[in-house]
C-alpha positions as CSV (number, residue, x, y, z in Angstrom):
1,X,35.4,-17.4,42.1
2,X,35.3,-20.7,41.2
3,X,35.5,-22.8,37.7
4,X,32.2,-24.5,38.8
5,X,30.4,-21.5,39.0
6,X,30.9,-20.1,35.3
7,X,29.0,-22.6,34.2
8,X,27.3,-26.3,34.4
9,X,30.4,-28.5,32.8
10,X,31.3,-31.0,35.3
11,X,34.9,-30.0,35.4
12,X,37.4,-32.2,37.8
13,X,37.8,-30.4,41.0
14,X,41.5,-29.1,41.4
15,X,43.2,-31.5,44.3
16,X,46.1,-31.8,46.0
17,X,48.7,-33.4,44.0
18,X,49.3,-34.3,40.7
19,X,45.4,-36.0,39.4
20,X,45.2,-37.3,35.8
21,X,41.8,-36.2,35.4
22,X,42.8,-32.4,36.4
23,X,46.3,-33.0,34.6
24,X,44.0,-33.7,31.6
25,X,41.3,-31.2,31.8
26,X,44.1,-28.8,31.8
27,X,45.8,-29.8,29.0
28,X,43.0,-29.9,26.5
29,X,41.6,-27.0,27.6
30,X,44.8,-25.1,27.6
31,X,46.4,-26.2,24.2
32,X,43.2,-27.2,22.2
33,X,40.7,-25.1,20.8
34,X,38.8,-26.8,18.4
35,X,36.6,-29.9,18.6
36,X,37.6,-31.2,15.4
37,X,40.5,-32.7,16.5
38,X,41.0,-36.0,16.9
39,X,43.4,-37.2,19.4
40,X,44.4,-41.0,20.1
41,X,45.2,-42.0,23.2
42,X,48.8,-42.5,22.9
43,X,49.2,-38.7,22.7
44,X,47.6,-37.9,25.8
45,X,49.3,-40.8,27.7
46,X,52.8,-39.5,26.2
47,X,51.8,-36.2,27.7
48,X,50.6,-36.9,31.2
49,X,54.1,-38.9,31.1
50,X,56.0,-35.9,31.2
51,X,54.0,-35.3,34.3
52,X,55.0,-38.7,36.5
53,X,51.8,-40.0,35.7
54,X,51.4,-43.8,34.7
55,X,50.1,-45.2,30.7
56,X,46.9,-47.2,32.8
57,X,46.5,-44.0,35.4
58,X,46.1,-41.4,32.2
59,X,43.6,-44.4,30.4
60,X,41.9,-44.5,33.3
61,X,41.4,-41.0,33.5
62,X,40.7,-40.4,30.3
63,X,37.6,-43.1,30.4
64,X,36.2,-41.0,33.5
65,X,36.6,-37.9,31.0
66,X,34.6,-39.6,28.2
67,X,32.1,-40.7,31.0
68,X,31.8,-37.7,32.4
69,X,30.8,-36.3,28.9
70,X,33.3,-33.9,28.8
71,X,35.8,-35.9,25.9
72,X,33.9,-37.8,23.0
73,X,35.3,-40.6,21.6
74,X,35.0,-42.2,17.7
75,X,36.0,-45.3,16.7
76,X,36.9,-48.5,18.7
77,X,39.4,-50.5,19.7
78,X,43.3,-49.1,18.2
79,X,41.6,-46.9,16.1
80,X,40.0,-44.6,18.8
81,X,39.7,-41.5,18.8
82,X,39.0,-38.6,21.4
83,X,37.7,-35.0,20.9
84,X,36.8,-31.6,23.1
85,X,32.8,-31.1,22.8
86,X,31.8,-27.9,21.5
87,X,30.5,-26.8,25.0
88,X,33.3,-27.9,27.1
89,X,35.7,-26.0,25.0
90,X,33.5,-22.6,25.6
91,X,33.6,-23.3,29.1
92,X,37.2,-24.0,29.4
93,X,38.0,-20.8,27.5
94,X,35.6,-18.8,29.8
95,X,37.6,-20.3,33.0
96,X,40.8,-19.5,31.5
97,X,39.6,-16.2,30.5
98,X,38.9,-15.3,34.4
99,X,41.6,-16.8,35.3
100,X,44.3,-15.0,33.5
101,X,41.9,-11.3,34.2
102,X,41.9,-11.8,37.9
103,X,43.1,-9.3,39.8
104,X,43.5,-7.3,36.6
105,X,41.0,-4.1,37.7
106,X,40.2,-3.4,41.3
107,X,36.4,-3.7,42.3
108,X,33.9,-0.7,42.4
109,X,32.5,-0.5,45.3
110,X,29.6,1.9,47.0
111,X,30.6,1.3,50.4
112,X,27.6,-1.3,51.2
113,X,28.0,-4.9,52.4
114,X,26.0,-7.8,51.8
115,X,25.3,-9.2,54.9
116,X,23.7,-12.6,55.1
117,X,22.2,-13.5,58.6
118,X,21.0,-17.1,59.6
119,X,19.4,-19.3,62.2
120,X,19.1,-23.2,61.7
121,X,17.8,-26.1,64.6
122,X,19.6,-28.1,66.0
123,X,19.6,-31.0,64.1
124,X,20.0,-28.4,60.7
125,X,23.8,-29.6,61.2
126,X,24.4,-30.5,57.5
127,X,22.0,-27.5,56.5
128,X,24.6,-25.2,58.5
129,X,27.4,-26.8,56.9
130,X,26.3,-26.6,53.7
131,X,25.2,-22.7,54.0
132,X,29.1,-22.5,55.5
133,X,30.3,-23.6,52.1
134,X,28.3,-21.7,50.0
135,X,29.1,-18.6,51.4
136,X,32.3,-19.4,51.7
137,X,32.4,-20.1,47.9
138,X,30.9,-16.7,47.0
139,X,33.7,-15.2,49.0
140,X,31.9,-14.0,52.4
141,X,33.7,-14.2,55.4
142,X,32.1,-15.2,58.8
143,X,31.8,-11.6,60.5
144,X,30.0,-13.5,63.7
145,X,28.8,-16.6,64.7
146,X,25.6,-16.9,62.0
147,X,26.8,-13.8,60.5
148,X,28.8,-13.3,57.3
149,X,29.5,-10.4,54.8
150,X,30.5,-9.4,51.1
151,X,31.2,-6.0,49.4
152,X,30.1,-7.9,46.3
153,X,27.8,-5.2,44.7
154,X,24.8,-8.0,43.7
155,X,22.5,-10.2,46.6
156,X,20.3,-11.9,44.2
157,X,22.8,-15.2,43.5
158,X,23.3,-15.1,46.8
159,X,20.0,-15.0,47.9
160,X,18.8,-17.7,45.8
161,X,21.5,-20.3,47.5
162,X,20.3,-19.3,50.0
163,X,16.5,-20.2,49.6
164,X,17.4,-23.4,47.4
165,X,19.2,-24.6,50.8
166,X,16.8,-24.1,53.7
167,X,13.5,-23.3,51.9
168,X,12.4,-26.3,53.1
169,X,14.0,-26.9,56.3
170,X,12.3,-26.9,59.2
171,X,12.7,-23.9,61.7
172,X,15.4,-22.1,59.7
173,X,15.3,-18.3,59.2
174,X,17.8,-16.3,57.3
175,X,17.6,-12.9,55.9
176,X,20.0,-11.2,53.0
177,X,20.5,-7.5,53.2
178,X,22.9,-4.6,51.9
179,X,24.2,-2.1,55.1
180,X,27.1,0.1,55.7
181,X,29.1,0.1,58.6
182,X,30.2,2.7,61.1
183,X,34.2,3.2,60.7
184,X,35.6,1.8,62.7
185,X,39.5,3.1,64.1
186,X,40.3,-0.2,66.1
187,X,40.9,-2.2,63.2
188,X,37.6,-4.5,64.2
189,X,36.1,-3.4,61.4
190,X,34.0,-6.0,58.7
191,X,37.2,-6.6,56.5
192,X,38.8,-7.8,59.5
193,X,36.4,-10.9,58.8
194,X,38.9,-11.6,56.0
195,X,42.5,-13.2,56.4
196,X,43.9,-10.3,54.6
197,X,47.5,-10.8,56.4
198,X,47.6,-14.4,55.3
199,X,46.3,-13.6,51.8
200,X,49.1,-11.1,51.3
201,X,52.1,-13.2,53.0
202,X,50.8,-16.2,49.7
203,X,50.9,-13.9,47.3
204,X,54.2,-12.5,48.5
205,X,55.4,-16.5,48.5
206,X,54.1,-17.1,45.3
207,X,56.8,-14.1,43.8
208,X,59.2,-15.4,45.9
209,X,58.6,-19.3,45.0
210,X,58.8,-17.9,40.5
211,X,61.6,-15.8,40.5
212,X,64.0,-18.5,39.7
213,X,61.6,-19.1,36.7
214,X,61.2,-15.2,36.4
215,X,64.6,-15.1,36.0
216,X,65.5,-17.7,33.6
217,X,62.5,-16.4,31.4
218,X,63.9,-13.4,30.9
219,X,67.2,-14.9,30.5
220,X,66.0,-17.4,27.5
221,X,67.0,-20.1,29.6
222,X,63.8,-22.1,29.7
223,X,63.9,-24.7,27.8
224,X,61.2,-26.6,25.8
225,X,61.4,-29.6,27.5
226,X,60.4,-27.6,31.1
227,X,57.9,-25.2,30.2
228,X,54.8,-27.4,30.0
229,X,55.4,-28.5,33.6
230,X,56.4,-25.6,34.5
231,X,53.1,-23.5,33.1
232,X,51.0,-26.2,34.5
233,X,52.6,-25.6,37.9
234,X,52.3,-21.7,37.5
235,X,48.9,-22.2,36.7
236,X,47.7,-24.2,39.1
237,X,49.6,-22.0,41.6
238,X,47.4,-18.4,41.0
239,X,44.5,-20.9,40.4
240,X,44.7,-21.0,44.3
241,X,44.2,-17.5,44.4
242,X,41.3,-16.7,41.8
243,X,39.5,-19.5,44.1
244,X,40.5,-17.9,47.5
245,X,40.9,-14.3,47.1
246,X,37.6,-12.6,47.9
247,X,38.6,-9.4,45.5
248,X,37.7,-7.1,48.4
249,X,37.7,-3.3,47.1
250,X,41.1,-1.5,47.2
251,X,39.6,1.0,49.9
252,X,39.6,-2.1,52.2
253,X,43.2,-3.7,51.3
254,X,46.1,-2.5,54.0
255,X,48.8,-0.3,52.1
256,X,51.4,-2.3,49.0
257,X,49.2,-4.8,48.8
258,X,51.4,-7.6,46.9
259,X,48.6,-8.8,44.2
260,X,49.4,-6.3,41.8
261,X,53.6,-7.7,41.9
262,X,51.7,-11.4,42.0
263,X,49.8,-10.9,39.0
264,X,52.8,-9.3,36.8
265,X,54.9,-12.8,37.5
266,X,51.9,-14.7,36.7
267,X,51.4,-13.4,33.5
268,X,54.8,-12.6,32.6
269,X,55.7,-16.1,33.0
270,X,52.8,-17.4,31.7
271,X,52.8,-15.7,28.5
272,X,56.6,-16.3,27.8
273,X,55.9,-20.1,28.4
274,X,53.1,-20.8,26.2
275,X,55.3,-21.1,22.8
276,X,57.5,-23.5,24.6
277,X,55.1,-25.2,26.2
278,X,52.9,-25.6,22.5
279,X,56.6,-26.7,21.2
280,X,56.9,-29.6,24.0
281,X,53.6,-30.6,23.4
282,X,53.9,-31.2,19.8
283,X,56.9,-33.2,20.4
284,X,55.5,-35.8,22.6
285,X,51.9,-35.8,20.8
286,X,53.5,-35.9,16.6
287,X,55.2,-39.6,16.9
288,X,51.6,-41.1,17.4
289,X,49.3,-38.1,16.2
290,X,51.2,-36.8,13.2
291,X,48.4,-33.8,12.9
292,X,49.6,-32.7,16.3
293,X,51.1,-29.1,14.8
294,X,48.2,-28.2,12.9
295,X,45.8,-28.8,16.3
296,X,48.4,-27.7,19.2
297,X,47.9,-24.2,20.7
298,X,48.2,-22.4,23.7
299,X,46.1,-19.6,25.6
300,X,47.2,-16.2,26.6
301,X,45.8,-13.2,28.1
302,X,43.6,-11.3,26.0
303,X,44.5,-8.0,28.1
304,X,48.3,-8.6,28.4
305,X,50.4,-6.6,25.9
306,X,53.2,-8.6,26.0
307,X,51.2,-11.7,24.7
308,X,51.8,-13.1,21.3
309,X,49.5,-14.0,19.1
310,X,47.9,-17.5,19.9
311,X,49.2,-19.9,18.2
312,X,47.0,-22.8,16.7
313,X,46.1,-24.8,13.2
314,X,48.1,-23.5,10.2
């Protein structure tokens, strides 16, 4: 699961490092929830700040934003403004929402795969790449050479991607179709197509690398003035997973699978940090957006009973 698939806002793709744009994105869709307010610049710069990133690198990021059509701007010169459209605040609430519910119920699953099967020409090199990556982004994993497999229950999306891709190339032949498989007692089974040892030692790493922060959480040692970097880091962190993890059924997962204990740090943490977080924003937004507390926020869980009430305009 991906942000890009829950809809058609051109969100900035997650990279490596620290990038303004995604810094950004994450910000106003995290702490904002209304398009009504109207931000100058010297708010957002002050809070990308906190975040080692340059005044002219945030600008700069902010213009690609506005270009992009995902941040609106009023006014000119000083006296600019910047807003959240409508849209792009549905979508960043919809991402958020997935987000924060992975992992949350394990999928239902009748025992049948999707299997996708596929034969391109030679020269159908950036065809085959491009059919790579799309499967790969609807979380199948290569079960053979031109072979690859899903327990996702539905083959329609699929099978549109499919034909949108090679429908007109040359040659190619593919074929989408739902089969069970024999057991299987040597462990070469289908969901050995899947890194499963891999995905468990990250998630077991991703406990490991939060319970300092777990800790101090619980402890009320987290102060204001760490918990917006810290919930961005968090965040971006089990982002990684709700991108990766293909969310195979729990009859398929080896025994103490480690999501479960991966998902109750996440949240935990999460959850405790966003009234800090709100409270660090304010700070650095109110000297040159005095409306700052009545627009600030933050997002929690819907499904998490330890979450507060969102905060928001009062």
């Amino acid at each position: 699961m991906t942000s890009h698939t829950l809809g058609a806002v051109d969100t900035p793709r997650v990279q490596a490092g620290p990038s303004p744009q995604h810094l950004l994105a994450t910000v106003l869709g995290e702490y904002l929830d209304s398009s009504d307010a109207r931000l100058p610049a010297a708010a957002l710069v002050a809070v990308l700040a906190e975040f080692g990133i340059s005044p002219g690198s945030t600008r700069a990021a902010l213009a690609r934003l506005v270009r992009r059509g995902l941040v609106a701007s009023q006014g000119s010169g000083r006296s600019t403004t910047y807003h959240v459209r409508p849209d792009v605040i549905v979508h960043h609430h919809a991402v958020m929402h997935a987000f924060l519910a992975f992992g949350a119920q394990p999928r239902q699953w009748d025992g049948h795969w999707v299997v996708v099967s596929y034969s391109l020409p030679e020269s159908g090199q950036p065809q085959r790449h491009a059919v790579r990556k799309a499967l790969g982004a609807r979380g199948f994993a290569r079960l053979y050479d031109s072979v690859w497999i899903s327990p996702a229950p539905d083959a329609v999306a699929v099978r549109e991607s499919l034909r949108g891709l090679l429908t007109d190339v040359p040659g190619a032949r593919w074929s989408v179709m739902r089969a069970r498989f024999e057991d299987d007692p040597a462990g070469q089974g289908p969901a050995n197509a899947y890194d499963l040892a891999g995905l468990a030692a990250a998630y077991r790493t991703f406990v490991a690398d939060h319970a300092a922060l777990r800790a101090d959480v619980r402890a009320r040692r987290v102060r204001p003035a760490q918990a917006l970097v810290a919930r961005a880091t968090l965040m971006d962190a089990w982002r990684t997973f709700a991108d990766t993890d293909p969310d195979l059924p729990a009859e398929l997962l080896p025994a103490s699978w480690p999501r479960p204990q991966a998902r109750e740090t996440f949240l935990e943490v999460h959850t405790a940090l966003g009234p800090l977080a709100q409270e660090r924003l304010i700070e650095l937004m109110a000297p040159s957006w005095p409306d700052a507390a009545s627009w600030v926020t933050h997002f929690v869980a819907a499904d998490d009973p330890l979450a507060a009430p969102r905060g928001g305009r009062h």
